[in-house]
N, C-alpha and C positions, 0 to 999 in steps of 0.2 A: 664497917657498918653496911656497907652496897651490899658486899658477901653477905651477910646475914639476912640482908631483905630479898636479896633475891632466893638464896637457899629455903626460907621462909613461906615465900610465895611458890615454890616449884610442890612444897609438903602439902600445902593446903590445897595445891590443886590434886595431889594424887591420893589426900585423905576422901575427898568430896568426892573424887570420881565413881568411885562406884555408887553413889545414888542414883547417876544418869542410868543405873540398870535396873532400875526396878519399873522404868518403864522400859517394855519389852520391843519397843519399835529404834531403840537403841542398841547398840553390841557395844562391849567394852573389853580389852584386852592388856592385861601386861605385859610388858614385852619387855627382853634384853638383847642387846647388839652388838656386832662387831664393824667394825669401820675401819676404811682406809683414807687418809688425810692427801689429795691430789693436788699436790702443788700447779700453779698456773703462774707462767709468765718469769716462773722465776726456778732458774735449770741449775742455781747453787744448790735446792732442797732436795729431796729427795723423799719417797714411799717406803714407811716403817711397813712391818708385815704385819698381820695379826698375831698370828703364834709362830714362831721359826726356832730355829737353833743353828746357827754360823758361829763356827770355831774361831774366825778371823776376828771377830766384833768383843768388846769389851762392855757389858755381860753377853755370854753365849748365848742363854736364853732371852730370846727377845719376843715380849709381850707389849701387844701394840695398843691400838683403840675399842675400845669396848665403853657400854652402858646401859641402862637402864629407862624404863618411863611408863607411859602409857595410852594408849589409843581407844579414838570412838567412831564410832559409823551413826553416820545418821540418815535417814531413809528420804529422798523429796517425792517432791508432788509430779517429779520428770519419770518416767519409766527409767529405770535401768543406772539411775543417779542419784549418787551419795556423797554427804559431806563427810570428811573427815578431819577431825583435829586432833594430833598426837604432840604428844611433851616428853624430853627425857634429858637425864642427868648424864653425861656422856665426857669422857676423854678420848682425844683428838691428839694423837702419837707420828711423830717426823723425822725425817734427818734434818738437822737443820744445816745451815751454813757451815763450812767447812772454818775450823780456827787455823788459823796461821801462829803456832809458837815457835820463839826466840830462845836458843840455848843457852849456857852460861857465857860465849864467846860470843853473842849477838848474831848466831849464825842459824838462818832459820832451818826447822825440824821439819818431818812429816806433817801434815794438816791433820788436825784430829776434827774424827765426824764423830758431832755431837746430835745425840735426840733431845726432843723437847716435847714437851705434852700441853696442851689447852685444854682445859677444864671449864666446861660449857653447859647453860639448858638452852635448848634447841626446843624452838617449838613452829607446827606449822600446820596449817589449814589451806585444805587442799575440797576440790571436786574429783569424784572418783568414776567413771562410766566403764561400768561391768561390761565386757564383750563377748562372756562367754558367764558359764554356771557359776565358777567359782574364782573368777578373773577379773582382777579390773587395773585398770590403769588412772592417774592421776598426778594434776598439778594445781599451781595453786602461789601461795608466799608463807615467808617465814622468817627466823629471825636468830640466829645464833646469840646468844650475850655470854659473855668472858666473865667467869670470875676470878681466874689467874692463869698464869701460863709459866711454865719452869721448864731451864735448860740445864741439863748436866756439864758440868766444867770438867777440863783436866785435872789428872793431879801435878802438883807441880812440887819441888823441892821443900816448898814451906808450907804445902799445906795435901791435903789426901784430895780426893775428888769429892766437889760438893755442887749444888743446887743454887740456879740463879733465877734471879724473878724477873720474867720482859717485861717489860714496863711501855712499849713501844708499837702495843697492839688497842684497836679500841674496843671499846667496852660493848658493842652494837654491830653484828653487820647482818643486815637485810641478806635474803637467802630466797633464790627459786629451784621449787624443790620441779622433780619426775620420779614417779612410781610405780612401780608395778607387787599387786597385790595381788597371794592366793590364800582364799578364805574358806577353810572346811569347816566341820559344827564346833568343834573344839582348839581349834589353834589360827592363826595368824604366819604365813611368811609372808614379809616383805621385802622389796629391792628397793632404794631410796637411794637417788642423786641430789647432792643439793651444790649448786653453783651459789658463791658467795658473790654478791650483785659491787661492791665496792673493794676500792684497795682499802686494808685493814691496819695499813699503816697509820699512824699519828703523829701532832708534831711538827716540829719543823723536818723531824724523816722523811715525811711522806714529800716533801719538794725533789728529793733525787732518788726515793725506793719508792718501789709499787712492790705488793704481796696479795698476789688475790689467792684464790684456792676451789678445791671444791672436797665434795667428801662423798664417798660410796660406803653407805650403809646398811647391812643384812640384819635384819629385824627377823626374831620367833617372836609370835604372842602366843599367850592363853587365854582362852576365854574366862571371862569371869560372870 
């Protein structure tokens, strides 16, 4: 049910968006992303790529963070300052924690490094002050929410390799984003840092694990 209100809520805001353009003191852009997921404080995870190919890794091709959303500017009464507020539908791709398995003799194996992915809308409003034509920089808050998260298991004797659900992440974590913007007549690149402001742990876990993180974000837009 949360999944569907929030999937719900993220539609209705990227159906409405474009009416903020029909007034012209507005700019609106779609944008799609790729992301890298920066582990913090915790030196078990590790940075998935965005696109790679390693012969060593089980699959070779390895396809990381990527998503979609969209963004607005909005002009103030300050010379040279703008709000902006962007939303998007995004997965968040890792190494996770290394597994420790036991052979048939109880004698332990190689650690298998498993990825995992967090499936996210990310949304955040920011102030942006242009330094130059077509440049600005910004920061602001924001808010990542979780609607699942799934690790890749081993395969083991009884069964092939299959898909696990964390359960052990929360549903909210507050986010300070930094940005850097360049904005020509027809398109959108952005650079977006977002440090996750809490551990993301829950639970009785969070009393002996912390998980904080951050995430670097490469945004195209289009104008629309």
């Amino acid at each position: 049910m949360k999944l569907t209100c929030y999937l719900t809520l993220f539609l209705l805001l990227a159906i409405s968006a474009p009416s903020f353009c029909q007034n012209s003191d507005k700019e609106y852009f779609i944008t799609l992303n790729g992301n890298l997921y920066l582990p913090v404080q915790n030196p078990d995870k590790g940075v998935f790529p965005i696109l790679w190919y390693d012969k060593e890794t089980d699959p070779k091709l390895l396809i990381g963070g990527m998503g979609a959303g969209f963004t607005i500017f909005k002009p103030t009464t300050i010379r040279n300052l703008k709000l902006k507020g962007q939303a998007n539908l995004s997965r968040y791709t890792y190494w996770d924690e290394p597994m420790i398995l036991i052979d048939e003799n109880n004698n332990p194996r190689e650690p298998f490094l498993a990825s995992s992915s967090d499936f996210t809308i990310g949304a955040t409003g920011t102030a942006h002050y242009a330094f130059a034509e077509k440049f600005s920089v910004g920061t602001g808050l924001g808010a990542q929410v979780m609607l699942f998260s799934l690790s890749r298991l081993p395969e083991t004797e009884h069964s092939d390799k299959s898909i696990r659900r964390n359960r052990h992440y929360k549903p909210l974590v507050p986010i300070l984003p930094l940005e850097l913007s360049y904005k020509a007549q027809a398109t959108l690149f952005n650079l977006r840092y977002e440090h996750g402001l809490i551990n993301r742990i829950r639970g009785d876990l969070k009393n002996y694990r912390t998980d904080n993180y951050g995430l670097l974000i490469f945004e195209i837009g289009v104008r629309m």
